[in-house]
TIVO-2410 file (N, C-alpha, C; in nm, 3 decimals):
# residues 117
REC num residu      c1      c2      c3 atome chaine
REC   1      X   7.455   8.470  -5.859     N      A
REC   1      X   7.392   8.479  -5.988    CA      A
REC   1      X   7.281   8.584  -5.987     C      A
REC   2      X   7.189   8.581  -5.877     N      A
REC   2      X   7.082   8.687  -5.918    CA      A
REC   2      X   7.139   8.744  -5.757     C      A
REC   3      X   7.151   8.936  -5.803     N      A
REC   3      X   7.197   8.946  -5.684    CA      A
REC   3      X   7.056   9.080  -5.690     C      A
REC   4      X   6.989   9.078  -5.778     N      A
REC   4      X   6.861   9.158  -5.693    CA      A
REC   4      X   6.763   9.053  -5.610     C      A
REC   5      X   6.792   8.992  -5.618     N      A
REC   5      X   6.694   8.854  -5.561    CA      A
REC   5      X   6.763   8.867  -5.382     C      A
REC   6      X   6.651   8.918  -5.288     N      A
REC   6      X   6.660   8.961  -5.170    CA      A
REC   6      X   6.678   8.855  -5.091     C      A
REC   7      X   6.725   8.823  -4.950     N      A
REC   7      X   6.682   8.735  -4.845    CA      A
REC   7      X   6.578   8.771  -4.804     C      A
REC   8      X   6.479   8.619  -4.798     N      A
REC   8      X   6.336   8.615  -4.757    CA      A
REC   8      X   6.302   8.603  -4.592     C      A
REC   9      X   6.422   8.531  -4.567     N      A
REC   9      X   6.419   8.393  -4.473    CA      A
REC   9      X   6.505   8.532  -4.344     C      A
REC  10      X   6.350   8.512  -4.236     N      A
REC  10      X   6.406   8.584  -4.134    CA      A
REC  10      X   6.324   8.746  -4.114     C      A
REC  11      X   6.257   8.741  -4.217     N      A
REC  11      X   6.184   8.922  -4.203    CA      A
REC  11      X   6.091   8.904  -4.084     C      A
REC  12      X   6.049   9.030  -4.054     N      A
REC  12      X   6.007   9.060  -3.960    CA      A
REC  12      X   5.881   9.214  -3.983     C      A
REC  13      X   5.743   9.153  -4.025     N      A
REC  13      X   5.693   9.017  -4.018    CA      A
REC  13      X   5.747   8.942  -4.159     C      A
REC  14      X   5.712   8.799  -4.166     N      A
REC  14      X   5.710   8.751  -4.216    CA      A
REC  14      X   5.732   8.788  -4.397     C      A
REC  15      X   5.803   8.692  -4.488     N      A
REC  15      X   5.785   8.754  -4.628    CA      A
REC  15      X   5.625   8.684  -4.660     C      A
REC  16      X   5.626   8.839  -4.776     N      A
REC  16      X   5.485   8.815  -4.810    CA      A
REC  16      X   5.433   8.763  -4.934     C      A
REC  17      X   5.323   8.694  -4.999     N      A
REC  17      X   5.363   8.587  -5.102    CA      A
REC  17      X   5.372   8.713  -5.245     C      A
REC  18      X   5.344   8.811  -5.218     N      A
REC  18      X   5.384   8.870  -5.302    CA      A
REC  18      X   5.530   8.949  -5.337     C      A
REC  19      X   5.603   8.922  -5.194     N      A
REC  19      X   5.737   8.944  -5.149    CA      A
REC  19      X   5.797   8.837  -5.255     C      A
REC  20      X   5.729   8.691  -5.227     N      A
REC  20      X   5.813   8.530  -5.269    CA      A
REC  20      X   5.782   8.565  -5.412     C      A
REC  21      X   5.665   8.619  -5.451     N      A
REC  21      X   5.617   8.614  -5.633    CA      A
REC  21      X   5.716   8.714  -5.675     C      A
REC  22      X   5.762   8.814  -5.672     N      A
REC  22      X   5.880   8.876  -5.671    CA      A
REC  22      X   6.042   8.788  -5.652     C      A
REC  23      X   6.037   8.768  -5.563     N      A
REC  23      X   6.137   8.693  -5.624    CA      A
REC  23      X   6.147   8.608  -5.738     C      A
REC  24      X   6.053   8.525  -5.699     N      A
REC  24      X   6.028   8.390  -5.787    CA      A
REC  24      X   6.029   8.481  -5.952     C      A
REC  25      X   5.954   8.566  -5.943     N      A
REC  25      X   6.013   8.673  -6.094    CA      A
REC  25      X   6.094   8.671  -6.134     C      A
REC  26      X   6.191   8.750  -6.048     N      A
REC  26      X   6.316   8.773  -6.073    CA      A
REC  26      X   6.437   8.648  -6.138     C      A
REC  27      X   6.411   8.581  -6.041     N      A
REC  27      X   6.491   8.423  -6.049    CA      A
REC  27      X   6.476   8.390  -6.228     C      A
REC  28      X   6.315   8.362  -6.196     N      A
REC  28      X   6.261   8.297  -6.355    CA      A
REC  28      X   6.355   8.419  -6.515     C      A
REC  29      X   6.287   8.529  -6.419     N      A
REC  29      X   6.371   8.610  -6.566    CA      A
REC  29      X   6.549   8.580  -6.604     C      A
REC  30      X   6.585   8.590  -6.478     N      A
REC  30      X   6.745   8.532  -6.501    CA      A
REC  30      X   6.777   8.452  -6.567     C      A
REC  31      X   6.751   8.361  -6.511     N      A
REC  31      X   6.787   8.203  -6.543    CA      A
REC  31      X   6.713   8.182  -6.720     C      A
REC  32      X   6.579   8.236  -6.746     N      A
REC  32      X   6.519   8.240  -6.834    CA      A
REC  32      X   6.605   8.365  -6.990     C      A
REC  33      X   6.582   8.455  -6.934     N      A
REC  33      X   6.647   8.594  -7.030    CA      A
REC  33      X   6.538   8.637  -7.088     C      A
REC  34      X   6.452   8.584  -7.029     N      A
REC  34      X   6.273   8.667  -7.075    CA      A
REC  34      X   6.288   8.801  -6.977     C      A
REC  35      X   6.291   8.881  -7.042     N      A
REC  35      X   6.226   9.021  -6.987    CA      A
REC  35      X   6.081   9.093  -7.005     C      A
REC  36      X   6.063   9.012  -7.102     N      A
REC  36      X   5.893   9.086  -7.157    CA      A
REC  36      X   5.820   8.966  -7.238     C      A
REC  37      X   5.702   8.946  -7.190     N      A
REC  37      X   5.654   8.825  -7.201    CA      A
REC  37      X   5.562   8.823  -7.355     C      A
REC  38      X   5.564   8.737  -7.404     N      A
REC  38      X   5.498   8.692  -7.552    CA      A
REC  38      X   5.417   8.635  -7.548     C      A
REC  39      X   5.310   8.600  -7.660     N      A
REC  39      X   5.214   8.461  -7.663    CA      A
REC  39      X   5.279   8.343  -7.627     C      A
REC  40      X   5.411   8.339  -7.698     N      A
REC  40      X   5.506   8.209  -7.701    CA      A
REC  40      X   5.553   8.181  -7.566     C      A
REC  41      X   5.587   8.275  -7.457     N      A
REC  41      X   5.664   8.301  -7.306    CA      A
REC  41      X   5.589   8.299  -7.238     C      A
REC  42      X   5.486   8.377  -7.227     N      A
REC  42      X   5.397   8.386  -7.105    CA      A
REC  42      X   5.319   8.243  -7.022     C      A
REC  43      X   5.270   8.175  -7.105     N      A
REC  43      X   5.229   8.066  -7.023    CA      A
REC  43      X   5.360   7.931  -6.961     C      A
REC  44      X   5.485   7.912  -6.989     N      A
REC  44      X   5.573   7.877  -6.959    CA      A
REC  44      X   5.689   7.942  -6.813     C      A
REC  45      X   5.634   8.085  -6.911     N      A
REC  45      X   5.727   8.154  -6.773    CA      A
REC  45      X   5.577   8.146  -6.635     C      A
REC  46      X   5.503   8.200  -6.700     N      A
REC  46      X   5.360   8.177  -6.561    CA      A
REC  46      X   5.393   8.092  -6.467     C      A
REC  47      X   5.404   7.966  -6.547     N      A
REC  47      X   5.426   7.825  -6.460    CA      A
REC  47      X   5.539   7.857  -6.369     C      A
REC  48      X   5.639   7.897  -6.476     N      A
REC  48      X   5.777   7.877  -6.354    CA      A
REC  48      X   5.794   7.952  -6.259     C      A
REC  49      X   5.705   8.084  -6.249     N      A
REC  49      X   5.727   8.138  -6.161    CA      A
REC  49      X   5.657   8.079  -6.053     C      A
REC  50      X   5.511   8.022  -6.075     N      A
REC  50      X   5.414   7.938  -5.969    CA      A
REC  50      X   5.537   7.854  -5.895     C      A
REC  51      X   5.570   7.775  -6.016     N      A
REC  51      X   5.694   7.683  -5.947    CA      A
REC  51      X   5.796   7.687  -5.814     C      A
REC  52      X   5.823   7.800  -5.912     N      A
REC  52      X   5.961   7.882  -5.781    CA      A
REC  52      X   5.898   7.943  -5.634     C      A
REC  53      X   5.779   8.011  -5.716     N      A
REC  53      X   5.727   8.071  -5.547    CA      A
REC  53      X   5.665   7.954  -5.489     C      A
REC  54      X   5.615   7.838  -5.520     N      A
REC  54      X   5.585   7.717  -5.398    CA      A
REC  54      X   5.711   7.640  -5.358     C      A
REC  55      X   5.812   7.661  -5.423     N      A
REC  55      X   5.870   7.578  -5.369    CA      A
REC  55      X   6.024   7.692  -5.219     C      A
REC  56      X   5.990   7.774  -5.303     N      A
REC  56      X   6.013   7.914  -5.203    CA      A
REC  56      X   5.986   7.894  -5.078     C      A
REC  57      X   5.805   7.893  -5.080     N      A
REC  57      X   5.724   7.920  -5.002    CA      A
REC  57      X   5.758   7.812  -4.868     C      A
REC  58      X   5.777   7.679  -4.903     N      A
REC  58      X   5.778   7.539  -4.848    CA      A
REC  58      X   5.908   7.552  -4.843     C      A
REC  59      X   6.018   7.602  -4.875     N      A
REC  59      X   6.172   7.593  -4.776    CA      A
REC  59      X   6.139   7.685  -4.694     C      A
REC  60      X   6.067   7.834  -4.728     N      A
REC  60      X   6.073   7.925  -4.613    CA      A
REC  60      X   6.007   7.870  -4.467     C      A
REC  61      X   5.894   7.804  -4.546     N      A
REC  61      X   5.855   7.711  -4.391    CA      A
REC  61      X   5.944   7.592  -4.307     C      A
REC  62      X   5.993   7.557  -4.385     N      A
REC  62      X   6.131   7.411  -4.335    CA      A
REC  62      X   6.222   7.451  -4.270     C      A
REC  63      X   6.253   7.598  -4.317     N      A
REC  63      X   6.377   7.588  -4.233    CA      A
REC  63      X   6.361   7.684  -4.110     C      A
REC  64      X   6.456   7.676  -4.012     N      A
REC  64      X   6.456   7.689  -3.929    CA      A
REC  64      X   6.472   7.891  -3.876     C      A
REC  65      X   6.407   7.946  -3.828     N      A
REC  65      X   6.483   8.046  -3.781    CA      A
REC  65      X   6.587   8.113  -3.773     C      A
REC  66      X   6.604   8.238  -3.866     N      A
REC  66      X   6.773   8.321  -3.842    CA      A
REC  66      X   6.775   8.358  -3.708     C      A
REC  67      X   6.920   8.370  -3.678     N      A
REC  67      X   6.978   8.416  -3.544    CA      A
REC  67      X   6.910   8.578  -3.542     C      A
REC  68      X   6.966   8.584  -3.679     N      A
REC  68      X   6.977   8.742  -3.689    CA      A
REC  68      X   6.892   8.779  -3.855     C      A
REC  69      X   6.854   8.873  -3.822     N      A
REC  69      X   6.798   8.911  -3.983    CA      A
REC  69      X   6.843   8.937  -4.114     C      A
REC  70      X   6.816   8.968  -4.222     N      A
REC  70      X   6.886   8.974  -4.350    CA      A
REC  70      X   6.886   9.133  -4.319     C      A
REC  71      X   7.056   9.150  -4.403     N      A
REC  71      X   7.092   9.250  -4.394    CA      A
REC  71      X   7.029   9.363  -4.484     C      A
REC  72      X   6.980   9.343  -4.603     N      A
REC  72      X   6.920   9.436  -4.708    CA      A
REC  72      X   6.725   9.436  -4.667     C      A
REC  73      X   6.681   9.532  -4.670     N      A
REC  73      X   6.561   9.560  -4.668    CA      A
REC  73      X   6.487   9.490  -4.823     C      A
REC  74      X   6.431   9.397  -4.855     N      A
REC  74      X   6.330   9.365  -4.949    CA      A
REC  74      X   6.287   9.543  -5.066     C      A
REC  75      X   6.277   9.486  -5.133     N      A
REC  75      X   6.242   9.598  -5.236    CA      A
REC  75      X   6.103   9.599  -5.188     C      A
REC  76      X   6.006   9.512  -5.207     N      A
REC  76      X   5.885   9.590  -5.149    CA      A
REC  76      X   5.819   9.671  -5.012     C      A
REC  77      X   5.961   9.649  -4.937     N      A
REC  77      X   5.927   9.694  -4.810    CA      A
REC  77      X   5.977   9.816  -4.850     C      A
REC  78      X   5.990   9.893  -4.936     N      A
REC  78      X   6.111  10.027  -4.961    CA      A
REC  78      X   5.989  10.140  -4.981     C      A
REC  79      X   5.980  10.221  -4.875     N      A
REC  79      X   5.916  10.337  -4.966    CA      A
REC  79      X   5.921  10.379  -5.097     C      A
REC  80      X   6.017  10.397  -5.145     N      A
REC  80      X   6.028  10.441  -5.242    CA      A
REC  80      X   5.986  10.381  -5.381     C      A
REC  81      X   6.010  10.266  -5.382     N      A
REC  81      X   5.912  10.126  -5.406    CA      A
REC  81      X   5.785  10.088  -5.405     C      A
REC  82      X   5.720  10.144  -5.295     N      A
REC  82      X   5.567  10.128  -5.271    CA      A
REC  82      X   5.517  10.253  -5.368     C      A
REC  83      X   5.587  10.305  -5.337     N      A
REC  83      X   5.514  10.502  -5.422    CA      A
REC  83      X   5.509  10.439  -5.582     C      A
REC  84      X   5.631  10.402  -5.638     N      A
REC  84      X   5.607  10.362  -5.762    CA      A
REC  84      X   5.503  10.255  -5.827     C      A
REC  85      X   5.465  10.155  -5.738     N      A
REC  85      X   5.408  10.088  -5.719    CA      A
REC  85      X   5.260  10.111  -5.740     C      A
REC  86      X   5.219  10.213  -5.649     N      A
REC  86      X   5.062  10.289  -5.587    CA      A
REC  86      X   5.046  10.351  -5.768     C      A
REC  87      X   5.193  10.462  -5.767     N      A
REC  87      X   5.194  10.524  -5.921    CA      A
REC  87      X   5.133  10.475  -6.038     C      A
REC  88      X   5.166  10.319  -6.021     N      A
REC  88      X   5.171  10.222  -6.133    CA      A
REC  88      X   5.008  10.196  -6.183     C      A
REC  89      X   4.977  10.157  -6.025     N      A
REC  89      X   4.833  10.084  -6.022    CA      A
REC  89      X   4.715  10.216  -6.012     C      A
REC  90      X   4.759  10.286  -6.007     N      A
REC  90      X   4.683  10.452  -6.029    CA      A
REC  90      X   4.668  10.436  -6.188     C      A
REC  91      X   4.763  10.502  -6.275     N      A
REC  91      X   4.744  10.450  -6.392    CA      A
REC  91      X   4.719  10.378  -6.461     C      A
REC  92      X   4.759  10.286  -6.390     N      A
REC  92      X   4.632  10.131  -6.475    CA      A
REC  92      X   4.499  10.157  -6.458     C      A
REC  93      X   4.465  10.184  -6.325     N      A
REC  93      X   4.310  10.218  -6.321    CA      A
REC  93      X   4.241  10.309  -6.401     C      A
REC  94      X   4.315  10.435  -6.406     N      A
REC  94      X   4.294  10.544  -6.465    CA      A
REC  94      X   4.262  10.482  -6.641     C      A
REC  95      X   4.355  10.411  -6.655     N      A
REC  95      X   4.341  10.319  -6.814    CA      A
REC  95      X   4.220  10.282  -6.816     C      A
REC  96      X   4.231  10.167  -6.712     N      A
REC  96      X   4.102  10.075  -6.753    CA      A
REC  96      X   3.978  10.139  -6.743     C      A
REC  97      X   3.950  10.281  -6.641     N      A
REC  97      X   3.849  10.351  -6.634    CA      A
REC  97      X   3.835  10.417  -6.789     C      A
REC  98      X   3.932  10.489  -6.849     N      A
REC  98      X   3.891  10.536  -7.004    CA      A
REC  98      X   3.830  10.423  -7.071     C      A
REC  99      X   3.867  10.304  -7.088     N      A
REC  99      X   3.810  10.215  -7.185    CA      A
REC  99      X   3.685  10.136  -7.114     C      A
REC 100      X   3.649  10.143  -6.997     N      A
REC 100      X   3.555  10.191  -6.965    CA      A
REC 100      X   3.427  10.245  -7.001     C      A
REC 101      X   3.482  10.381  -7.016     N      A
REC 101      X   3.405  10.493  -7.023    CA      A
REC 101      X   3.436  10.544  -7.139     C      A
REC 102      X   3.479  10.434  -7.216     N      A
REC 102      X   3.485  10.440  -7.409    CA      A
REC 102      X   3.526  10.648  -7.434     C      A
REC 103      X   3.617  10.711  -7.322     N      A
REC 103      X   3.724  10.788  -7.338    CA      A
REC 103      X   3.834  10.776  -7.461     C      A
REC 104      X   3.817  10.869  -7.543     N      A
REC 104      X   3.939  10.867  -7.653    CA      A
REC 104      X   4.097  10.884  -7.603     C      A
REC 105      X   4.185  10.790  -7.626     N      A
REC 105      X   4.270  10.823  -7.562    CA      A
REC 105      X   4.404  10.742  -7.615     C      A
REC 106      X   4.512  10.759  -7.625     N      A
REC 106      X   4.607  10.706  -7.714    CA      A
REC 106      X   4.748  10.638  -7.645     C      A
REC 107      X   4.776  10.508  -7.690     N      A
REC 107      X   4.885  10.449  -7.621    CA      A
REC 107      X   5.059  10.458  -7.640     C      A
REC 108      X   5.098  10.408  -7.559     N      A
REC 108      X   5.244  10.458  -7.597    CA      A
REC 108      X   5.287  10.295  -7.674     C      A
REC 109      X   5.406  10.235  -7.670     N      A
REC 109      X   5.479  10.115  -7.727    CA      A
REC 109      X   5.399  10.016  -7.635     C      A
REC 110      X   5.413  10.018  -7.527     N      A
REC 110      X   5.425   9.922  -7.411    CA      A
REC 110      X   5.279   9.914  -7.350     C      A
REC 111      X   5.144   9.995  -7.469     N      A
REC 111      X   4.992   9.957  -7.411    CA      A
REC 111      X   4.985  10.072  -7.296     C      A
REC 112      X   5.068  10.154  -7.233     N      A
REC 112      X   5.006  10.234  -7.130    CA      A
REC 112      X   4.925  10.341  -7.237     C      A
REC 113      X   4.815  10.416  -7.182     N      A
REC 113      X   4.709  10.505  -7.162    CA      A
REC 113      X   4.824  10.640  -7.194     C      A
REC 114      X   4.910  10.702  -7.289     N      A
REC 114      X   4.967  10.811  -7.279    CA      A
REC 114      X   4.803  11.008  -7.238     C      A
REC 115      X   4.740  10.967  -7.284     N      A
REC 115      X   4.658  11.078  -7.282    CA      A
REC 115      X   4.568  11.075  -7.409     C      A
REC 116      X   4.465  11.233  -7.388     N      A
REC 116      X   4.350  11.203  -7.503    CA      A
REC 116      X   4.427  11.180  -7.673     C      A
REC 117      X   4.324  11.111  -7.691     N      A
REC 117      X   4.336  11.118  -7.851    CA      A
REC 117      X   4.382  11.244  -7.943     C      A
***
């Protein structure tokens, strides 16, 4: 059913809870068909994702040791992944620094910071 949803169980080091909150995302959006969160979604989906990543968290501890490791690399372990990532949180900052620094500056659909006014 969710086949971007990675194996946790077995990395090396360890998955990380922001590895499990990622999943636990993913899962919730599936099963859910929320892709973009509302007044009405957001505090429901919040929960379920808390949900999924503790209860994630507490099988990843129960069970026992792989022989062998998962065959696909985790999306956050992916370079290519992290860069977009760094990209992301660059521009957010860069945002929150204009409003800030009460900078004129104009948004696109989706609230990002497109450039000056």
């Amino acid at each position: 059913m969710c086949r971007n949803i990675t194996t946790l169980r077995g990395l090396e080091p360890a998955a990380t809870p922001e590895e499990i909150e990622a999943a636990a995302v993913q899962y919730v959006r599936k099963v859910t068909g929320v892709q973009s969160l509302s007044a009405a979604t957001r505090g429901p989906f919040e929960d379920a994702v808390r949900a999924v990543a503790a209860a994630t968290t507490a099988v990843l501890a129960d069970l026992p040791q792989r022989r062998t490791p998962p065959s696909t690399v985790p999306p956050l372990r992916r370079p290519e992944v992290q860069a977009r990532i760094a990209a992301r949180m660059a521009a957010r900052e860069e945002h929150e620094r204009a409003h800030e620094l009460g900078l004129a500056h104009t948004h696109d659909d989706d609230g990002a910071m497109v450039g000056p006014a």
